[in-house]
N, C-alpha and C positions, 0 to 999 in steps of 0.2 A: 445577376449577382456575379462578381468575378473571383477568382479562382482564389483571393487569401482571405475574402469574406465565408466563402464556404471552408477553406480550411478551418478559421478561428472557429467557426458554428462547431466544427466534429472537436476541437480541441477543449473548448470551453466544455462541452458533452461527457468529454472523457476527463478532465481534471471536476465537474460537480459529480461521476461516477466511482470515481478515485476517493474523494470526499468525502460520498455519499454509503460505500462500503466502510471504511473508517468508522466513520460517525455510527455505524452499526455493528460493530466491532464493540466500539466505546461503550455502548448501550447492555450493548448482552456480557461485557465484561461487569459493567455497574450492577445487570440482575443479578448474574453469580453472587458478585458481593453483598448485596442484599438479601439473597437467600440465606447466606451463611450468618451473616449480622444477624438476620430475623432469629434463626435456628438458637443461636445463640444465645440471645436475648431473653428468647421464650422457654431457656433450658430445656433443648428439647433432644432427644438423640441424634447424633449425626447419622446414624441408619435410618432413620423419618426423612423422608424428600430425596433419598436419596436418588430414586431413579430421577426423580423432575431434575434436579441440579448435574447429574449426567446430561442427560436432557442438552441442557443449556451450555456446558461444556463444550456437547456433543458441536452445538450450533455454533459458538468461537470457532470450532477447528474445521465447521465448513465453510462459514467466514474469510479463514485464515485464504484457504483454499481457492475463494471468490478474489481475494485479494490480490493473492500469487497471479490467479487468470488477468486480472482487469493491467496489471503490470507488464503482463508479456506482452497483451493485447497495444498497450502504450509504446511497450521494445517494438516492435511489427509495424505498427501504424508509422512511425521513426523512420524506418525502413525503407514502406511505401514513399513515403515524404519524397526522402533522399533518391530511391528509383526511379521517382517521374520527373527528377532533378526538377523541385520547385524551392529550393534554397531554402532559406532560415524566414519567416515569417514572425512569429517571435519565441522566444524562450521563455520558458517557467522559470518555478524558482531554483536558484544555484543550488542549492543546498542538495542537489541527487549528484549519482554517480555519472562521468560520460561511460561512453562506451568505447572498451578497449581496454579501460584503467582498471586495476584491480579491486574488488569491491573490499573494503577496509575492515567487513567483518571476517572476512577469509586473509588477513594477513595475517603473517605471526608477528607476535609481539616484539620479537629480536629486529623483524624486517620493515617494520613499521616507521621506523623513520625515512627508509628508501622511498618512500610512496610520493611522490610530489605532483603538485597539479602545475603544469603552465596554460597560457594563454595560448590559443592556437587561431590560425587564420580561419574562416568558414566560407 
């Protein structure tokens, strides 16, 4: 197998893990919602379920936390890439940040229009 076949195998890995933590995100944010719909539905106290629906809460913000990981884990591997100088194999989708550039939810609004992307050589 040569070296951009195994690349795409760990890349492909890590964007279905990327997706696959999301998608589990999506899910345990949908029960929340469901709990509280149900609750609601069934006129029932919002002190009833309470612990379950922490619970689940609880599971979002280690989620959140799995997510943050599997992102660094993406930064790092990027990294490695660019160490063993094996170039550009290919690119995901445009719509992330590069690195370097300021991430957009950390700009202030006054400074926001400074932010611009170009094309750069690779």
């Amino acid at each position: 197998m040569e070296r951009a076949e195994i690349a795409a195998g760990v890349a492909g890995d890590l964007t279905a893990t990327e997706r696959a933590v999301d998608a589990a995100i999506t899910q345990a944010t949908t029960l929340v919602q469901s709990m509280i719909g149900a609750r609601a539905a069934l006129s029932i106290s919002p002190v009833a379920f309470a612990g379950s629906q922490t619970k689940a809460m609880e599971t979002i913000a280690q989620l959140a936390a799995a997510r943050d990981a599997i992102v660094a884990c993406h930064a790092e591997l990027q990294k490695d890439h660019r160490r063993m100088g094996w170039g550009t194999y290919a690119i995901g989708p445009l719509d992330k940040p590069d690195e370097g550039w300021p991430d957009e939810t950390k700009v202030q609004p006054e400074k926001a229009e400074a932010v611009t992307r170009r094309l750069r050589a690779v």
